[in-house]
Every structure is written in structure tokens, then in C-alpha cells.
Backbone bond lengths (Angstrom), bond angles and torsions (degrees), N, CA, C in turn:
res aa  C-N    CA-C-N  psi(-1)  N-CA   C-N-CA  omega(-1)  CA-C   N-CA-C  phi
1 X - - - 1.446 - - 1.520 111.64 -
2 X 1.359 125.87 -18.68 1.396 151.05 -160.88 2.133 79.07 -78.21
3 X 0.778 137.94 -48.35 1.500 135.40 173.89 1.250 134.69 4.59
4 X 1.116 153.34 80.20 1.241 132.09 -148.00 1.429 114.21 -89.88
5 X 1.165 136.29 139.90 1.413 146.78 179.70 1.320 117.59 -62.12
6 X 1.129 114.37 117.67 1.822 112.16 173.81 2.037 109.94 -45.47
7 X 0.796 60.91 174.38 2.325 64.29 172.41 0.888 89.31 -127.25
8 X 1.756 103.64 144.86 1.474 148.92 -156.82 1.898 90.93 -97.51
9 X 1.396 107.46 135.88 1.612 114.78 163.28 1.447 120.96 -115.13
10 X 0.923 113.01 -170.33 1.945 100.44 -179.13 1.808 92.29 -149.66
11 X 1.356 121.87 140.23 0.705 100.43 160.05 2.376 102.50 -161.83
12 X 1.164 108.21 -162.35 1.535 91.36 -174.43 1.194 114.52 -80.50
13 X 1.231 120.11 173.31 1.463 136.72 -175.69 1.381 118.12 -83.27
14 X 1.337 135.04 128.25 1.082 127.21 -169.45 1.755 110.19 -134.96
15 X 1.169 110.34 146.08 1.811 115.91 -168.96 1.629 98.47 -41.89
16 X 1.498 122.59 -52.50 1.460 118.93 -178.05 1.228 133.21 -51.98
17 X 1.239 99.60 -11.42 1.639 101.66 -155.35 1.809 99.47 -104.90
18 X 1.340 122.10 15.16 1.020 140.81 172.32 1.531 129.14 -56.53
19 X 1.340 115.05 -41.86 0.994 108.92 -177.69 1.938 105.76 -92.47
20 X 1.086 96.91 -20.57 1.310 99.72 171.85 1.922 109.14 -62.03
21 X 0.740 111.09 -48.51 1.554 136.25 -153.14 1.728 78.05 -68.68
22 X 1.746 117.70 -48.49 2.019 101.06 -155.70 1.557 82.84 -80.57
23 X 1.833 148.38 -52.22 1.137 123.12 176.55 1.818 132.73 -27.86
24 X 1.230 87.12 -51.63 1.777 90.14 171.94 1.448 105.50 -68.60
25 X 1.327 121.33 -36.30 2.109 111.25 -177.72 1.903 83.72 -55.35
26 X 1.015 117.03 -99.19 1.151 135.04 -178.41 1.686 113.17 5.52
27 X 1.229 94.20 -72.54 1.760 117.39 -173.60 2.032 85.19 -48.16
28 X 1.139 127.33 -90.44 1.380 148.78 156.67 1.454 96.75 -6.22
29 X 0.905 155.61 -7.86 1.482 148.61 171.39 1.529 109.69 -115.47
30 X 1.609 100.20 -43.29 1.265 106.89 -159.25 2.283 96.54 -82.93
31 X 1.110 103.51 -7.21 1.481 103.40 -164.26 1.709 104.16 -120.58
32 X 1.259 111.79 -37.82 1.501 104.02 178.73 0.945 112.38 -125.39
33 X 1.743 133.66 48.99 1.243 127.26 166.22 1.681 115.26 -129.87
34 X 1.233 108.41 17.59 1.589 114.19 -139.39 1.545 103.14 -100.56
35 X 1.487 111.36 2.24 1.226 138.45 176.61 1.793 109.89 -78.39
36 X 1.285 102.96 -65.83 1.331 121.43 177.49 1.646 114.43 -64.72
37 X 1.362 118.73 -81.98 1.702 121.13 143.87 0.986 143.52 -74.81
38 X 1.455 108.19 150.02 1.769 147.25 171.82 1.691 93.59 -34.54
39 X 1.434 98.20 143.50 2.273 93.08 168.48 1.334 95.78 -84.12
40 X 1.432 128.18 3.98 1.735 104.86 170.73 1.634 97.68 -86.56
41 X 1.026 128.33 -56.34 1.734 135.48 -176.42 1.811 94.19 -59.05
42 X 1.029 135.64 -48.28 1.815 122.01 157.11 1.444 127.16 -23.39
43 X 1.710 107.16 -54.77 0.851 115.07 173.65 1.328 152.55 -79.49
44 X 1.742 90.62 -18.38 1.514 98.89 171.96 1.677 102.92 -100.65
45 X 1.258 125.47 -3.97 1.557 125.38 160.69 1.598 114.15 -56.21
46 X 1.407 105.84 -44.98 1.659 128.29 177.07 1.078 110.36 -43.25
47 X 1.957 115.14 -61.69 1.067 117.94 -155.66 1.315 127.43 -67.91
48 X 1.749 114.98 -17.81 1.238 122.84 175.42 1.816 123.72 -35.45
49 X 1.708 92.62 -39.42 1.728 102.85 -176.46 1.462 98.41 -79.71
50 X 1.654 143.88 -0.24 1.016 145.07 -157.85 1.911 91.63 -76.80
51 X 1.276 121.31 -62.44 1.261 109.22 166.39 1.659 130.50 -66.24
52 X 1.046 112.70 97.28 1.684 124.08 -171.96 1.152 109.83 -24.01
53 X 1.732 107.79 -64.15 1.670 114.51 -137.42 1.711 86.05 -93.17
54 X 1.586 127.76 -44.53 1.456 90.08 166.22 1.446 127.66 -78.31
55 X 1.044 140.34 37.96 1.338 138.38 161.46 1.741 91.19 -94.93
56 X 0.988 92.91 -48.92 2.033 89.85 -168.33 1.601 101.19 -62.81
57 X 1.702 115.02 -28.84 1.813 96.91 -172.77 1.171 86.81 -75.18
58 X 1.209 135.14 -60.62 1.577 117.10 -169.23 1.227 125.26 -41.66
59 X 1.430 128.28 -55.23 1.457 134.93 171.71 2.117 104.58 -35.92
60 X 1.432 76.41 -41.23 1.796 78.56 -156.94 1.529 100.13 -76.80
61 X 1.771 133.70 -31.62 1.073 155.59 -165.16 1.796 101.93 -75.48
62 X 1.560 108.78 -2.58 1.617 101.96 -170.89 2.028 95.67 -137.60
63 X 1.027 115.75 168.16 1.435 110.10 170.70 1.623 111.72 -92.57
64 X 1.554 100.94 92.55 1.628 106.45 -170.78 1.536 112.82 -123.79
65 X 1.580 112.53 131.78 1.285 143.85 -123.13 1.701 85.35 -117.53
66 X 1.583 133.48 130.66 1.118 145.96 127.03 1.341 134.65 -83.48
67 X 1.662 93.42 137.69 1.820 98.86 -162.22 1.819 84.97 -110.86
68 X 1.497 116.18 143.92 1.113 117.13 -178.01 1.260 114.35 -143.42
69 X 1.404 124.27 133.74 1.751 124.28 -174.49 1.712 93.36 -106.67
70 X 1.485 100.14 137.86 1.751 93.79 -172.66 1.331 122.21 28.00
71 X 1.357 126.99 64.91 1.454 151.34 163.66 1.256 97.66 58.25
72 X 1.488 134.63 41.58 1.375 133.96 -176.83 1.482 110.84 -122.74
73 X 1.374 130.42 101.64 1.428 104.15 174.69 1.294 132.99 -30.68
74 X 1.608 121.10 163.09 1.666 116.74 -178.36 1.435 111.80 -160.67
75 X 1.311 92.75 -16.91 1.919 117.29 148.04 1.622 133.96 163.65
76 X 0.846 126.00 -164.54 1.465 113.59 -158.28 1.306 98.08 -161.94
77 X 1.367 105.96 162.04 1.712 130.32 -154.38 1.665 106.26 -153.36
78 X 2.015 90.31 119.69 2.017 79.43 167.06 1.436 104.38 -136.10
79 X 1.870 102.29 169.55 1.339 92.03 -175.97 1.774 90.73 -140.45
80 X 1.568 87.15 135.83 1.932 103.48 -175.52 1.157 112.22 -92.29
81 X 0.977 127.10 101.09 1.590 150.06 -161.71 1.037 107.65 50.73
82 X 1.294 142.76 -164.34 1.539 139.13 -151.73 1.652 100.98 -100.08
83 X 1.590 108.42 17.19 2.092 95.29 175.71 1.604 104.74 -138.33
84 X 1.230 107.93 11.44 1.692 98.08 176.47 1.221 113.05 -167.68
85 X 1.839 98.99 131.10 1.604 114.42 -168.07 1.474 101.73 -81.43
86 X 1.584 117.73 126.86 1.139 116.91 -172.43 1.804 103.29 -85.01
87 X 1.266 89.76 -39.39 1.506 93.59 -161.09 1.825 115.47 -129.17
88 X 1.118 115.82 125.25 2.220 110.33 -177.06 1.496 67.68 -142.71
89 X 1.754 101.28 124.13 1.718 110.70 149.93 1.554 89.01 -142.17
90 X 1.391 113.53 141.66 1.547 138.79 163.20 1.485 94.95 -99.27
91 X 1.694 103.26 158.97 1.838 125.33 174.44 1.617 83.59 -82.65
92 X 1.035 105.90 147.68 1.874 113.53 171.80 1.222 105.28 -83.13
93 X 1.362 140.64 22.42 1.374 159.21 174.73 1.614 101.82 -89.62
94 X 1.546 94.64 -45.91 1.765 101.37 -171.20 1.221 113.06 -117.97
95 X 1.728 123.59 30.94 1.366 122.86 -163.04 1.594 89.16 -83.25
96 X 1.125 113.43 154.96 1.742 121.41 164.44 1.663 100.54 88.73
97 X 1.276 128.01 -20.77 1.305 115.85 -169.85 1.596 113.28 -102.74
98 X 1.600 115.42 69.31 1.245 112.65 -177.63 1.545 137.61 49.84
99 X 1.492 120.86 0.28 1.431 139.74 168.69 1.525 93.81 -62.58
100 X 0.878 141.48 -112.76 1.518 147.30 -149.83 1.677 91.59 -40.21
101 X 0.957 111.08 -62.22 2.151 108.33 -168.09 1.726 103.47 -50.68
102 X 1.735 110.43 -33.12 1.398 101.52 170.89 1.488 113.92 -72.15
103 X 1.214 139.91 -38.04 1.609 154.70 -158.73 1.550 89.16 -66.74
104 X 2.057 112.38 -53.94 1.889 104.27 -161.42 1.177 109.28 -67.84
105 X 1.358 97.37 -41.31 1.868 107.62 -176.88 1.510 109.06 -42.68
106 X 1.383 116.89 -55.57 1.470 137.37 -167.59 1.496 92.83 -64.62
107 X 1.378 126.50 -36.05 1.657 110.03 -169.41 1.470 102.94 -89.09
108 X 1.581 120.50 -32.26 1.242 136.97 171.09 1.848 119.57 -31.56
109 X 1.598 91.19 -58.39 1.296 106.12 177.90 1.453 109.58 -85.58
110 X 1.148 134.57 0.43 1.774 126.80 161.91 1.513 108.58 -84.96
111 X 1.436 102.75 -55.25 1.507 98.63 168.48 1.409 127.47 -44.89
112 X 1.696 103.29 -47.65 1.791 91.51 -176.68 1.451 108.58 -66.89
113 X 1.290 124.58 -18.65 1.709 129.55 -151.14 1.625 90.33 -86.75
114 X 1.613 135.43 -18.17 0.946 132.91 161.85 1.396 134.88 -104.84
115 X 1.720 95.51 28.21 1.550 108.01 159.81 1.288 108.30 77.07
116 X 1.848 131.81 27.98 0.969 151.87 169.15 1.295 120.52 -74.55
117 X 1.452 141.04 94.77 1.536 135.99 -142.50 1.790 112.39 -80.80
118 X 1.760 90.62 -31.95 1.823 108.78 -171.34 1.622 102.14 -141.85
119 X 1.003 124.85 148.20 1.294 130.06 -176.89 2.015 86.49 -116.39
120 X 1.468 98.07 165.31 1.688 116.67 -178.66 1.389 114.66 -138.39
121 X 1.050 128.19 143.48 1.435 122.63 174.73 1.482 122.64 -149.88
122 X 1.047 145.12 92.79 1.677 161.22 -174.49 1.928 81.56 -48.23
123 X 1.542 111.21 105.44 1.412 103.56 -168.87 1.469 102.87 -120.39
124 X 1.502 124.94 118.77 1.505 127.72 -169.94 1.580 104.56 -30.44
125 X 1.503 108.32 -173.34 1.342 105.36 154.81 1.992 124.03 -82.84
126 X 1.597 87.18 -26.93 1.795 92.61 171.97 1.276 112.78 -92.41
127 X 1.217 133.73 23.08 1.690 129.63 156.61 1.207 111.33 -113.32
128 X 1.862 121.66 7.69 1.372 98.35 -166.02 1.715 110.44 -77.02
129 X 1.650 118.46 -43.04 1.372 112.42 158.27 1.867 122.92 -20.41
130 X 1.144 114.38 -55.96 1.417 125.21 -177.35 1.165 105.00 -54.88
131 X 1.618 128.69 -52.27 1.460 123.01 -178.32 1.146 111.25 -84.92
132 X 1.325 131.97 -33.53 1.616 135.24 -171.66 1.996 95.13 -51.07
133 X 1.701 110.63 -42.50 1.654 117.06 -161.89 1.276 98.45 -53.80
134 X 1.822 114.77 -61.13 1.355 133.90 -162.97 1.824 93.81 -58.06
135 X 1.010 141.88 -13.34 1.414 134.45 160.95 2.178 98.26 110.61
136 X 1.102 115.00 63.37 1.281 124.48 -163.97 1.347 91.72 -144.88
137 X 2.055 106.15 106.07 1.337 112.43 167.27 1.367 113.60 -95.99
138 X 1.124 99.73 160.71 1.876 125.86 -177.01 1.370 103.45 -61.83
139 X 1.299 127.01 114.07 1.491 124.66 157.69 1.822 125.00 -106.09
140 X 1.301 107.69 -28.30 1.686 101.70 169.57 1.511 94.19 -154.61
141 X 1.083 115.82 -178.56 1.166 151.91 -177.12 1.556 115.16 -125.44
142 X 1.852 123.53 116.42 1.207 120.20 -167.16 1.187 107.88 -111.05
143 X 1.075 135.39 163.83 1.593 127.14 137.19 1.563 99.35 -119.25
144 X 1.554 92.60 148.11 2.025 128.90 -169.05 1.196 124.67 -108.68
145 X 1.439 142.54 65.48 1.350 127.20 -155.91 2.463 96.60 -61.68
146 X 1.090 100.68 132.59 1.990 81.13 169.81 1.815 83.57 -140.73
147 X 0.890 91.51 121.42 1.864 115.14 163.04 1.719 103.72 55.96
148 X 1.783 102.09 44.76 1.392 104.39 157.62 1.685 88.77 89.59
149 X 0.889 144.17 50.61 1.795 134.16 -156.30 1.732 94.17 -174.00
150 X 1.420 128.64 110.95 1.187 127.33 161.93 1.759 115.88 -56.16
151 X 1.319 126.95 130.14 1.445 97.17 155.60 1.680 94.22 -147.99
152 X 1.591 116.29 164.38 1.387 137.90 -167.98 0.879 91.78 -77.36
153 X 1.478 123.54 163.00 1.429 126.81 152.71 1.911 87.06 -157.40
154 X 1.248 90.77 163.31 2.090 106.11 163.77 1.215 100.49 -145.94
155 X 1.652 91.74 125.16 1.626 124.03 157.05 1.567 103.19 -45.91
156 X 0.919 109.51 129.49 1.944 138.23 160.05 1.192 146.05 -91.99
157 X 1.325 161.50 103.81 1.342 143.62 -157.66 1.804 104.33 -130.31
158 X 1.135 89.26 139.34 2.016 85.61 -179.56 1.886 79.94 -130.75
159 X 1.344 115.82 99.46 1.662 98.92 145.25 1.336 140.65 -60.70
160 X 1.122 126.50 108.82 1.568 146.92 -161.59 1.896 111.00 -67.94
161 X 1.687 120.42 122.36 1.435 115.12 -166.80 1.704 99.99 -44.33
162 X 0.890 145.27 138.98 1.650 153.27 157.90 1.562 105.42 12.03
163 X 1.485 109.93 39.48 1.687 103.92 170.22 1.866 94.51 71.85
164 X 1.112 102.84 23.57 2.081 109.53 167.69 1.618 106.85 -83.30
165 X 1.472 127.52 135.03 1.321 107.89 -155.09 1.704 78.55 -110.35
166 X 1.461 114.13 -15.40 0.978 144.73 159.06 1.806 87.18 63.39
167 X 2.015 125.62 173.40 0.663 124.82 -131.33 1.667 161.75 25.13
168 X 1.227 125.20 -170.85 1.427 99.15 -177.14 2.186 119.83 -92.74
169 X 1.477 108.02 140.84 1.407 91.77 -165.64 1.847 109.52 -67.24
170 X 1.388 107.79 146.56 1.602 112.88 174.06 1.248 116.45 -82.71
């Protein structure tokens, strides 16, 4: 266990990296959500990546961020227009080890750098801890029908220092 962890990189999204990208949605639903949802509402959350090429226009249709351990994806981050993260999934390989907190931060600081005052996020029921930490209060409570399958979600808001993307750029 003494092991040390490779370090996580970030870098852009690219058409290839697609099919990699719907295994990890998948894996990420199918492994750390099973607490919160039903395996029928699992499954039709899953299925969204079931069609490739729109999972990839979407990926590609938003400014979405790959996190990679030894040049390997391990999860990915998007953000829908400059105020709301559509999408943070980690591999459940690397859940808990700072991957997702690096991905918000990283969308955090694009958004503020484009004069974005509050960021938003439709936040599962098993990420709400994760966003509540990063400083993201609760504003409603939704329900989602996706492929015939109810599921919860809560709206999020983190107000951003005065558009400060703050730290030093990489």
C-alpha cells in the first residue's frame, strides 16, 4: 500500500479519446453510484455513452478536460458554456485520489479566467459531498427522466473570487 501514485495531468479533449472517455462514464456509474441508485436508473444513466459518436459530439461540443495517469485517461471534465459543469467522471480505480478535485479546479479556473461570476452543476446524489467540499451550495432538487429511468439530481452553485482564476498559470 506504501506505493506511490503516478501524478495525474490534464490536458484537452480529443475525437480519439472517446471511446475511452464512455468506458470510464460507464465504469463511474456502474461502480460508484450504486449507493444512491436503483441498477435499472444505473443503467439507463450508462446507456447514454452507448451511442459513441454522440457522446464524442457532446464531449467535443463543450470545453472538456482529460485527466491522465501515464498518458492514460482516468477521467474527464466538461464545462457548458462558461457557467455549468456538465460532466466530472473518475475510473473507480482513481476515485478518492484527487482526480475529480483536479478536473473542478481546472474548470473552475477557465470559467473564472472568462469572467464567470458562479459556476452550476446538476450534481448526482453521490457527488454531492464532493461539490458541497469545493464550496458549492444546494439550490433545488431535480428529478431527470434519461432513457425512461427517473433519477435525482441537485442544482449547485460555487460563486467564483471576482472572475480570480487565482493561482499561478501551468
Amino acid at each position: 500500500m506504501s506505493k506511490s501514485q503516478p501524478k495525474a495531468a490534464l490536458r484537452p479533449f480529443l475525437a480519439a479519446d472517446t471511446p475511452m472517455l464512455a468506458a470510464i462514464f460507464v465504469a463511474a456509474i456502474q461502480e460508484l453510484t450504486g449507493d444512491d441508485y436503483g441498477e435499472a436508473q444505473q443503467e439507463a444513466w450508462a446507456a447514454v455513452a452507448d451511442d459513441e459518436v454522440a457522446f464524442g459530439k457532446k464531449l467535443a461540443g463543450e470545453l472538456t478536460l482529460i485527466a491522465t495517469m501515464q498518458n492514460s485517461p482516468v477521467g474527464f471534465a466538461s464545462l457548458k458554456g462558461n457557467n455549468q459543469i456538465d460532466m466530472l467522471y473518475v475510473h473507480p480505480s482513481v476515485a478518492g485520489q484527487g482526480v475529480g478535485a483536479m478536473l473542478c479546479e481546472a474548470l473552475e479556473r477557465l470559467a473564472a479566467g472568462r469572467g464567470t461570476k458562479s459556476l452550476f452543476v446538476d450534481a448526482s446524489d453521490n457527488a454531492l459531498d464532493f461539490f458541497r467540499k469545493r464550496g458549492y451550495v444546494a439550490q433545488q432538487r431535480n428529478s431527470v427522466t434519461i432513457n425512461g429511468e427517473w433519477l435525482a439530481n441537485t442544482t449547485m452553485q460555487k460563486v467564483l473570487a471576482n472572475g480570480q482564476a487565482g493561482g499561478a498559470p501551468q
